[in-house]
N, C-alpha and C positions, 0 to 999 in steps of 0.2 A: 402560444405553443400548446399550452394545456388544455385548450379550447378546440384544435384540432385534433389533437391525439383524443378526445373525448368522441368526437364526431367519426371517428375512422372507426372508433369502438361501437360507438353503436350499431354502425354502416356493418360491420361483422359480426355481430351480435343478434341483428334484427332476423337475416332469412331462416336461422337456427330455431328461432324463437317461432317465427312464421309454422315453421314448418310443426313443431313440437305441438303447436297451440291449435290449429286445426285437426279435429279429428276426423277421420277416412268412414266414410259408411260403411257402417255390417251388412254383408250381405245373406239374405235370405232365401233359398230355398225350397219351392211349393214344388210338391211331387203333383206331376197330371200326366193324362195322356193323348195330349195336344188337340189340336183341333181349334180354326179361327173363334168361335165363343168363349174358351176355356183360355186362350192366350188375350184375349182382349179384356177380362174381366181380370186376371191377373196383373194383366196394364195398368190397370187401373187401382187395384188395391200396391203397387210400384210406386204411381204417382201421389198418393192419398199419402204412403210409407214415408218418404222423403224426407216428411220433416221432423219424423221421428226419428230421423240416424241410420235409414236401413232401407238396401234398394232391395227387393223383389226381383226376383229370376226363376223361369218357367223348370223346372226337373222333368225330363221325359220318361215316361216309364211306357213299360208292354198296355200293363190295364191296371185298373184301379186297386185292384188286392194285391198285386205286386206296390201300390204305394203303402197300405195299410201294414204291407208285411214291412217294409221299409221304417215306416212310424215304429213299428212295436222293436224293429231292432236296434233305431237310433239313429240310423243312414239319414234320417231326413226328419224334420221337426213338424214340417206341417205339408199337407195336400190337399186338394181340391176334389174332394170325393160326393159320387152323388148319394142322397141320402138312404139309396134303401141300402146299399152297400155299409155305410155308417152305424144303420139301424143293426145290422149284421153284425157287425165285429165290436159294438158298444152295448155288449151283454156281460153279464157274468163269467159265462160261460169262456166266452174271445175275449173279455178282458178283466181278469177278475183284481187285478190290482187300482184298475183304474187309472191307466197311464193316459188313455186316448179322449178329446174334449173337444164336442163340436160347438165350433165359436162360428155366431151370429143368427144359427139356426138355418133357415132358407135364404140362399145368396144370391143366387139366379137359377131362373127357369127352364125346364126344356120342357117340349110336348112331344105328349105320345099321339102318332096319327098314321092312320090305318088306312088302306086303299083299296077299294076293289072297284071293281067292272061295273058301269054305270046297266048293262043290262042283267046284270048276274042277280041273285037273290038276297045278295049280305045286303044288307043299310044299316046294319046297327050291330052292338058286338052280341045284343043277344038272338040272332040268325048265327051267329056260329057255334052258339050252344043250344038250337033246335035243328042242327042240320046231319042228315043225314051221312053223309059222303064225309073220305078224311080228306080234309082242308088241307088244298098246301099253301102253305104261309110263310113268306120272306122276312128275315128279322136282320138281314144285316150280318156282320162279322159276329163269333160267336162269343166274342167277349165284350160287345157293344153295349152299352145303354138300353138300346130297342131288343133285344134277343133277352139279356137279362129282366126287364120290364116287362115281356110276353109272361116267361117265366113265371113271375111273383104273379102275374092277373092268373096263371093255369091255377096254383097253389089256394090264392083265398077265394077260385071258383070252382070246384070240386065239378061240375059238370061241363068244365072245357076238356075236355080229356081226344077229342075227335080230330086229331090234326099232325100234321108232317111240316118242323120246320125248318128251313131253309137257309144256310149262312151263305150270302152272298155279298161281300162287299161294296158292290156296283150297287146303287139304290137306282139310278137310270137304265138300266139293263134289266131290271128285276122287273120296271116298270115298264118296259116293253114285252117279257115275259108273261103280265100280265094281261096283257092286251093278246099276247096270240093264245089264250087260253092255258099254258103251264102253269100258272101260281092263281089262287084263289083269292090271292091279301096279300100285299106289301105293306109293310110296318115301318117308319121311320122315326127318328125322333128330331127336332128343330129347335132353333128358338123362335119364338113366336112373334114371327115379322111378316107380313104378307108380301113383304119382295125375297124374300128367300127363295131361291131357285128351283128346289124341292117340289115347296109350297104352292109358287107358283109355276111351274110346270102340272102339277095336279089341278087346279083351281082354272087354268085354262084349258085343259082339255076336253072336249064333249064328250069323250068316251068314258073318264073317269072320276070319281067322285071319293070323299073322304065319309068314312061309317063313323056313327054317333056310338062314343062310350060311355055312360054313366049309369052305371054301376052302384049305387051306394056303398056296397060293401068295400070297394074299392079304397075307399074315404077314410076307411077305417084304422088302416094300417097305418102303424105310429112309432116313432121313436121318441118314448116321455111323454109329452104333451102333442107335441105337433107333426102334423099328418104326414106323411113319407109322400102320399099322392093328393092331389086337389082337381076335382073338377070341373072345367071352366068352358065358356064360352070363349074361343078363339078365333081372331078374324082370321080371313083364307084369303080375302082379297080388299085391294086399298077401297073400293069406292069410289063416289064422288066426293073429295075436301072430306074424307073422312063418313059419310053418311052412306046409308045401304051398304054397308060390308058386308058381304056373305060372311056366315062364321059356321063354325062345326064345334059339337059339346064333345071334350075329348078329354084327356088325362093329359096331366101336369104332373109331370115329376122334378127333382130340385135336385143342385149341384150346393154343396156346402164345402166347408174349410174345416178340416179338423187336426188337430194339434196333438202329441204327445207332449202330455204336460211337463213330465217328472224330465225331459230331455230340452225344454223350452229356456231363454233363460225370462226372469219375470214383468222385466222393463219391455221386452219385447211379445212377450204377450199380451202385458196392457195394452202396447203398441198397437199390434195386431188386431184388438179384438176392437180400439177406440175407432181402424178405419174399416174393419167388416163389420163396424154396424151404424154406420153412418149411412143417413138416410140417401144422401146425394154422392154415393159411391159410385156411379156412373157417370157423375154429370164431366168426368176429365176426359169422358170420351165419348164423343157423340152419337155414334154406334150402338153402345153398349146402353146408352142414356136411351136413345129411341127404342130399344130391346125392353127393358122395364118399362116405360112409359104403355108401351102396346099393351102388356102382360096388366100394367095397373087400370086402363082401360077396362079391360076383358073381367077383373074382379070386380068393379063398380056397375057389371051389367049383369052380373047375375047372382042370388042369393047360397049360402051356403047351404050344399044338399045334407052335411051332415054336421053338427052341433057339437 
C-alpha cells in the first residue's frame, strides 16, 4: 500500500517538477528595417542564439536612426545598423556616456553600385566630378542605404557638388528612366551575389553597364580602427563553373549589430557577441553562407587600396 501511495505521488509531483525545471527562452529583440538580407542574417544569428537560452526576433522600424533613437531610449537593446550610421551616433558628441557598443565589427556586406547608359559619358565615378551638366542621379528612398551612401561620397568628395538627386523607390523603373534619357545614374545597393535580380538585370542588358568607384579617399572613413567602406572587386555575373566572371571595382559598405550596453543584461551579451563573431555565422543558412562566401571571394582578388 505504501508502495502505491509512493508511486501516485510521484506521478503528481513529476509534471510540476517538469515544468518548474525547464526554463522558457528570452526573447530578443533586433531593431531593423527589413528587407530579405537583414531578416536572413538575423535568422541566423536566431539559430546560432538558441543555445544560449534566447530566440532572436526581427523589430521593424521606419529607418535606422529611428533604431539608434530606440537604443539610446531603452525601447530595444540591440539593432542591425549599417556602419556609417553607427560611426555617426558612436561619438562623443551622440553619445557621450557611452551607452551604445558595436559588437563584432563588420557583419555582413552590401555594395554600393551605380548605373549608367552604356553610350553616355560616365564609366567611372570620376566622370561625374569632370562633368559639366548637373547629373540627375537616382538613389532610391530617401532614407535608404544607397541615398545615404551617395551622401557621405558628396561630403569626403568636396568636388561632387554638380548633381540633382532623385528618391525613387522603384529601382526597376528608375532603370527604365534611364534608358529614355531622364536620369544620368541609378544607384543601388545589393548584396553581392550575381544572381540578385538587380545585379543581374544590369549585367544583362547591352544598353547598360555598372561605373568603376574607387576612390581611395573613400577607404578612409573609419569608425576606431576599421573602415566604414572597402573597396572591392565584385562579381556582376556567374561565369563559367565560376571562371571569367565580369566583375566591377565598386564600394562596399557594412551592416553591423550594435548594443546599448548599460540596457543589455550581461549573459546575453556574452551571448550575443560569442555568435556575431563566429566565423561560420552563416553557414545555418545557405543563402546567407553563399552571400559571404562571394563577398570572401572578391577580397582574396584584389589587394588593399588603402593600409
Amino acid at each position: 500500500m505504501k508502495k502505491i501511495l509512493l508511486i501516485i505521488v510521484f506521478i503528481l509531483i513529476k509534471p510540476a517538477y517538469a515544468t518548474t525545471s525547464i526554463e522558457e527562452p528570452h526573447t530578443v529583440e533586433i531593431g531593423n528595417i527589413g528587407g530579405e538580407y537583414a531578416d536572413l542574417v538575423i535568422e541566423a544569428i536566431d539559430n546560432n542564439l538558441q543555445k544560449y537560452g534566447y530566440i532572436a526576433i526581427s523589430k521593424p522600424a521606419k529607418n535606422h536612426q529611428e533604431n539608434i533613437d530606440k537604443l539610446k531610449a531603452g525601447t530595444i537593446s540591440s539593432a542591425f545598423i549599417p556602419l556609417d550610421i553607427a560611426a555617426f551616433n558612436l561619438t562623443a558628441e551622440n553619445d557621450p556616456e557611452e551607452n551604445l557598443l558595436l559588437i563584432g565589427g563588420k557583419v555582413a556586406p552590401k555594395v554600393f553600385f551605380c548605373v549608367a547608359y552604356k553610350g553616355s559619358n560616365i564609366k567611372s565615378y570620376s566622370d561625374l566630378i569632370n562633368n559639366d551638366s548637373s547629373l540627375k542621379i537616382s538613389v532610391g528612398n530617401k532614407n535608404s542605404i544607397t541615398a545615404r551612401t551617395f551622401h557621405n561620397l558628396a561630403e569626403l568628395e568636396p568636388k561632387l557638388q554638380n548633381f540633382k538627386l532623385y528618391y525613387e523607390s522603384t529601382t526597376k523603373i528608375e532603370l527604365n528612366r534611364l534608358l529614355s534619357g531622364r536620369r544620368d545614374l541609378v544607384c543601388f545597393t545589393s548584396i553581392p551575389d550575381p544572381d540578385n535580380e538587380l545585379i543581374n538585370m544590369v549585367s544583362g542588358h547591352g544598353e547598360l553597364s555598372f561605373i568603376t568607384i574607387e576612390q581611395p579617399s573613400f577607404a578612409e572613413s573609419k569608425i576606431g580602427k576599421i573602415r566604414i567602406y572597402d573597396i572591392l572587386e565584385i562579381p556582376v555575373t556567374n561565369g563559367f563553373l565560376g571562371f571569367n566572371q565580369e566583375k566591377v571595382k565598386t564600394l562596399v559598405t557594412w551592416l553591423s549589430v550594435v548594443v546599448n550596453e548599460k540596457q543589455m543584461d550581461q549573459k546575453l551579451l556574452n551571448s550575443l557577441t560569442s555568435v556575431v563573431m563566429k566565423p561560420d555565422l552563416f553557414l545555418s543558412h545557405s543563402f546567407a553562407y553563399k552571400t559571404k562566401k562571394l563577398f570572401n571571394m572578391a577580397v582574396t582578388q584584389i589587394k588593399e587600396m588603402v593600409k
